[in-house]
N, C-alpha and C positions, 0 to 999 in steps of 0.2 A: 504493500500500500504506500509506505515512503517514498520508493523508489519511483512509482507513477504519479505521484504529488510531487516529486523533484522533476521527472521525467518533463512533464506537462507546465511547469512553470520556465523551463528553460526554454521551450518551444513557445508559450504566450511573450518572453521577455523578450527571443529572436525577432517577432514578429513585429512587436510593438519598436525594437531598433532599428530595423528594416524600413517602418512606414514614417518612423517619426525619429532619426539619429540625431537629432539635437545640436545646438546653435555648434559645437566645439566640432564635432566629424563633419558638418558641411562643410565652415570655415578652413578645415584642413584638406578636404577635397578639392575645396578651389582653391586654395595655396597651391598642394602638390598634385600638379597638372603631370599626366605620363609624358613621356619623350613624343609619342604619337599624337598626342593635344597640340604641344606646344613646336612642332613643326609640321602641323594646318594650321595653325595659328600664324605663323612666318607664309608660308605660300597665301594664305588670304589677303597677308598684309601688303606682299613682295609685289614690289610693280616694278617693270624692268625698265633700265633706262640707259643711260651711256657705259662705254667700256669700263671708266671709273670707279662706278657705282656697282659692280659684280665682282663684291668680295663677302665672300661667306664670312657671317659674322663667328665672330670666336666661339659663343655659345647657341651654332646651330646645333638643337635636340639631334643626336644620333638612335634613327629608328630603321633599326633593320636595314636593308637594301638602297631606299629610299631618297635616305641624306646623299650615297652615292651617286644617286642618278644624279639631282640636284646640282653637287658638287663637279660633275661630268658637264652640263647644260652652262653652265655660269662659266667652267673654265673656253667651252668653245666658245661662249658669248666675247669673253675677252681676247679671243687670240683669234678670231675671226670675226666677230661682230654679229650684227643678225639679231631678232626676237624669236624668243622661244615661249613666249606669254603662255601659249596656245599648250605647248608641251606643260609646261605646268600645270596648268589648267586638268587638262588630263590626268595628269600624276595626283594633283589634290582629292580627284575621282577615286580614285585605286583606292590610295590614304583612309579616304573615309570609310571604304570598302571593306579594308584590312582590320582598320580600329573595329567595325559591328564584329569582325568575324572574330576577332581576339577576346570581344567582351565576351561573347557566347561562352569563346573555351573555357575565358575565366570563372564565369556559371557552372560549366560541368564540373569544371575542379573542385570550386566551392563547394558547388552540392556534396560530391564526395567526401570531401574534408570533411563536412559536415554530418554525415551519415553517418560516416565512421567512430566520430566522436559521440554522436549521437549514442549510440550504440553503446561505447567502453564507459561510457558517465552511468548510461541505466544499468549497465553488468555492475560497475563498483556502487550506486548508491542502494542498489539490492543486496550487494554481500556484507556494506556497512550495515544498512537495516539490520541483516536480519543478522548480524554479530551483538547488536545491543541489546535484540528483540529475544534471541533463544540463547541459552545458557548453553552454548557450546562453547571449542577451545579449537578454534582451527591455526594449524604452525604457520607464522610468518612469512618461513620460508617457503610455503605455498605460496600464497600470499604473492611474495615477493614473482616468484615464476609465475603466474596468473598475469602480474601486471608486466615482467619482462615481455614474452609471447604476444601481447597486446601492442607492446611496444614496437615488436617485430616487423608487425603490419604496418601500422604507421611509419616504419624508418623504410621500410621497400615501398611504400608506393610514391614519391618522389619520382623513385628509379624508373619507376614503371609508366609514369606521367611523361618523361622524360623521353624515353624509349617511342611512346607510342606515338609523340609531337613529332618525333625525328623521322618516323617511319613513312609516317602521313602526310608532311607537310614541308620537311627542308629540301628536297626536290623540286617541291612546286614554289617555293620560297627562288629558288635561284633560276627557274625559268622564268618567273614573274621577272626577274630584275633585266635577264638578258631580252624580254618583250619590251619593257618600257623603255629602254634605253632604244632600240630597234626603232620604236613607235616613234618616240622624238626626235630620232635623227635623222629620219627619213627623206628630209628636204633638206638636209643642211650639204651647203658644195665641200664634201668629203668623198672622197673615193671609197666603195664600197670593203674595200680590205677593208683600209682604215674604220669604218664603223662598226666590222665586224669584230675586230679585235678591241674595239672599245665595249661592245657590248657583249666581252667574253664567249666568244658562239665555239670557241676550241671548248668550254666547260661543255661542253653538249656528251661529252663523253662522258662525264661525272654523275650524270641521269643514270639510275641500274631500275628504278620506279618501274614495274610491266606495264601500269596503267597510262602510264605518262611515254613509253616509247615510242605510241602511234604520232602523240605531237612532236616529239622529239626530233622524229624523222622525218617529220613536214615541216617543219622549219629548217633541217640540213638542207630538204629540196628548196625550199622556199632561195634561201642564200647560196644555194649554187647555182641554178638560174638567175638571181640577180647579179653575179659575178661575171657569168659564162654569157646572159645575152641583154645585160641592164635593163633600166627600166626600173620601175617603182614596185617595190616589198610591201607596202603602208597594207595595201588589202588581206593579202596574206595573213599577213602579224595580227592586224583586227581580229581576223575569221580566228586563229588561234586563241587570240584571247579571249575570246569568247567560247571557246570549248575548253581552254583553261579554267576558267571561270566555274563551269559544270561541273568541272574534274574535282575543282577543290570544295565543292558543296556536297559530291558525293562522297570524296575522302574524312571531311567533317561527319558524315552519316556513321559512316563504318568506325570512325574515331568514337563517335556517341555508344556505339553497340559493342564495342573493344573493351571499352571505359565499364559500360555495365556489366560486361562477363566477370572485368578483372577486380570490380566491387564486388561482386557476390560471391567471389572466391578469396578474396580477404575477407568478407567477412564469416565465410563457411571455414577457413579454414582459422583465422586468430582471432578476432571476437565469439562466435558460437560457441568452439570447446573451451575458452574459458569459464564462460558461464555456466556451461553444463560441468566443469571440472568441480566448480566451487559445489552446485549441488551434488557432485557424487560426496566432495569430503563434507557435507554436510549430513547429509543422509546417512554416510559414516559415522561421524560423531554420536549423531542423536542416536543409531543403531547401538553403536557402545552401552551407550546411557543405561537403553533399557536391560 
């Protein structure tokens, strides 16, 4: 009964923080803007103007791929000249794109985080209870291994979070970069080596992704043809990144259902048996008794 009175106020207290986190977590929320706020926040402001003025400032937010394209776009503006408003423009598309798609992950993680704790709070405020409530003598050193083993779970799934972002997503993290770089340079008078080595297209070999090899290899054709008989890439790259696009909402799907096997097998395998451990040596004890 404690432990569903503890259980159930923890859950009324989350909810109530959630809906109403008070004057000190807003203020700090708007204080500490992520990397990804605070360079859309620079591309909204950024209006391009003479060679002079295209110098990245010293505290451009470094996000992901991103700040490099940027960085690429500003140094050709000064060594060639030219507006690239337009390329921006686009890139702050992506940006915004990126930021929904990272909130979500960070929801899934949370949830789990959350579950999981959820979970070892109501296993201990149950074994507390019922240690005050029944006149048994369970050893410490149980005890102690109960909350080790719990512990267990929590220190691998980091790993496992980890693991499954890499699996899923740094593939498509480094074709996104080499598309946007593509996308922007498209019109600028560079010779098409040159923008192929600017936008890393040798990394094409660093893709081992099954799902991602079909675009991989439409973009090698796409840039051999633009080499071998000129002409404009721009439609191509679009057409790709728009099945890029599909690719990585369905690598998020399989990320969601990855994420839920590897939940329910931490909790099958280190939360569950502890609880059930505690009622064996409990059932033990009080068995002695009689």
């Amino acid at each position: 009964m404690i432990s569903f009175f503890i259980y159930t106020f923890v859950i009324a207290s989350l909810i109530v923080w959630i809906e109403h986190p008070g004057p000190f977590f807003t203020n700090s929320l708007i204080l500490q803007k992520s990397p990804g706020e605070e360079l859309e926040e620079w591309l909204k402001s950024f209006r391009w103007g003479g060679r002079s003025e295209l110098k990245i400032p010293n505290k451009l937010p470094v996000y992901k791929f991103y700040t490099e394209v940027i960085d690429t776009l500003l140094f050709l503006g000064r060594k060639m000249g030219g507006n690239y408003q337009d390329a921006l423009l686009y890139l702050r598309e992506g940006l915004q794109l990126d930021r929904q798609f990272e909130i979500k992950l960070k929801e899934l993680n949370l949830g789990t985080w959350l579950q999981m704790g959820m979970v070892c709070l109501l296993t201990w405020s149950f074994i507390i209870g019922s240690l005050f409530l029944v006149d048994v003598k369970v050893s410490w050193v149980n005890l102690v291994f109960i909350f080790s083993w719990q512990l267990c779970g929590f220190l691998i799934l980091p790993f496992l979070l980890k693991y499954l972002r890499k699996k899923y997503f740094a593939d498509i993290g480094l074709l996104w970069k080499m598309l946007y770089i593509l996308s922007a340079l498209s019109h600028v008078p560079l010779s098409r080596s040159e923008v192929f080595t600017l936008a890393g297209i040798k990394e094409l070999s660093n893709i081992h992704q099954k799902t991602l090899l079909s675009l991989v290899e439409k973009l090698k054709d796409c840039c051999q043809k633009a080499l071998q008989m000129g002409g404009s890439y721009d439609d191509e790259v679009k057409y790709i990144m728009g099945e890029l696009r599909f690719l990585e909402k369905w690598h998020f799907d399989l990320f969601e259902k990855r994420l839920t096997v590897i939940k329910l097998g931490l909790l099958s395998l280190f939360f569950l048996p502890s609880y059930l451990a505690f009622i064996f040596l409990l059932l033990g004890d009080l068995l002695t008794l009689m």
